[in-house]
C-alpha positions as CSV (number, residue, x, y, z in Angstrom):
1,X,-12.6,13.9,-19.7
2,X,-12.3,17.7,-20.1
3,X,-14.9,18.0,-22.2
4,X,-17.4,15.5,-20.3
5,X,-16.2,17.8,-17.4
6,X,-17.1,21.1,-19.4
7,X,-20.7,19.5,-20.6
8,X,-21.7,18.7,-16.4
9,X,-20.3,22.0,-15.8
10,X,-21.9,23.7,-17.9
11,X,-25.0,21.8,-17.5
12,X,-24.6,22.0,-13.5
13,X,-24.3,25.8,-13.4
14,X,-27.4,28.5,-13.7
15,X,-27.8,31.9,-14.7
16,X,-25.1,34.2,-16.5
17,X,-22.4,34.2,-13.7
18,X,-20.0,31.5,-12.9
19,X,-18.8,31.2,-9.9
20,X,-15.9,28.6,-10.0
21,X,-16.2,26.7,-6.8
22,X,-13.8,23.7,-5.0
23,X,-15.3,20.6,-7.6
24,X,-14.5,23.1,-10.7
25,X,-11.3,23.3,-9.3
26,X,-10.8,19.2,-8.2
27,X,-12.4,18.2,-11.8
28,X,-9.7,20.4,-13.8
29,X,-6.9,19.1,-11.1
30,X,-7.8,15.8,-11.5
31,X,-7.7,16.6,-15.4
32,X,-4.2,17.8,-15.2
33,X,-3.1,14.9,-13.4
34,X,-4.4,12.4,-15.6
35,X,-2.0,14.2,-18.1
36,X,0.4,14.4,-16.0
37,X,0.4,10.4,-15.7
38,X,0.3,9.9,-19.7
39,X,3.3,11.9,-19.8
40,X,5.3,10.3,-17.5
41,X,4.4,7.3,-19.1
42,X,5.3,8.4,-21.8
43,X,8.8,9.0,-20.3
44,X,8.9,6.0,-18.8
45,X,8.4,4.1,-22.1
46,X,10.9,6.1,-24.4
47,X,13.8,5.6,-21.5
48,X,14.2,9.0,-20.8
49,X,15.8,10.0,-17.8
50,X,16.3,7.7,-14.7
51,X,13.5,4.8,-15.4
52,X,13.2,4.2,-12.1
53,X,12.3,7.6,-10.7
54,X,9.8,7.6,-14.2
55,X,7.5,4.8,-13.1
56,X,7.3,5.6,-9.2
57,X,6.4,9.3,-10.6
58,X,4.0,7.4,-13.0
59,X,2.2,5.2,-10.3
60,X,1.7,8.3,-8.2
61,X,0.0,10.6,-10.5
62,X,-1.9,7.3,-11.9
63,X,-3.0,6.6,-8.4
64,X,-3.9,10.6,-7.4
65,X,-5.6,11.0,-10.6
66,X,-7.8,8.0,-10.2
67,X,-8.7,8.9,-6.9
68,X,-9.6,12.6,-8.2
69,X,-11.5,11.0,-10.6
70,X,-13.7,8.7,-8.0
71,X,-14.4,11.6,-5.9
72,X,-15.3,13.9,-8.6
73,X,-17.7,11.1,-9.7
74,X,-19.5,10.6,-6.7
75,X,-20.0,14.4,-6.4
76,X,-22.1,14.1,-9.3
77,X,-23.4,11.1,-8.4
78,X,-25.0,12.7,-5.4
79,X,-26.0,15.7,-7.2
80,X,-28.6,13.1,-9.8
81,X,-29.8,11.6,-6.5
82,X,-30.8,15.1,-4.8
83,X,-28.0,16.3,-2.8
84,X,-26.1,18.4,-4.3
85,X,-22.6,19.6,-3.1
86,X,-22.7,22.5,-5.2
């Protein structure tokens, strides 16, 4: 995902200077959080800590990082059909 997010960005972007705007910002979040949910995963799997606590803290970042996900998608969705929220 970082890379395919790197690859649009760059492709996306024009010119010498980059200007990081709010969907550079919500693709690397959602990034981060789909990290975040493989680690606490992880956690979860290797009975670390309280499991309980683990696998709430799992299904939230799984479910925030799938939603950051969708909406980055249909941002570049509506950039390949013409409007561009860039």
């Amino acid at each position: 995902m970082f890379f395919w997010s790197t690859f649009m960005t760059s492709i996306l972007q024009t010119g010498y200077y980059f200007k990081a705007g709010p969907w550079y910002y919500l693709r690397n979040i959602s990034n981060l959080s789909l990290i975040l949910t493989i680690i606490s995963a992880t956690l979860y799997t290797a009975d670390f800590w309280k499991k309980e606590q683990i696998y709430e803290i799992a299904l939230g970042t799984f479910i925030i990082s799938m939603s950051l996900l969708f909406i980055s998608n249909m941002s570049w969705i509506s950039m390949i059909l013409g409007i561009t929220p860039y």
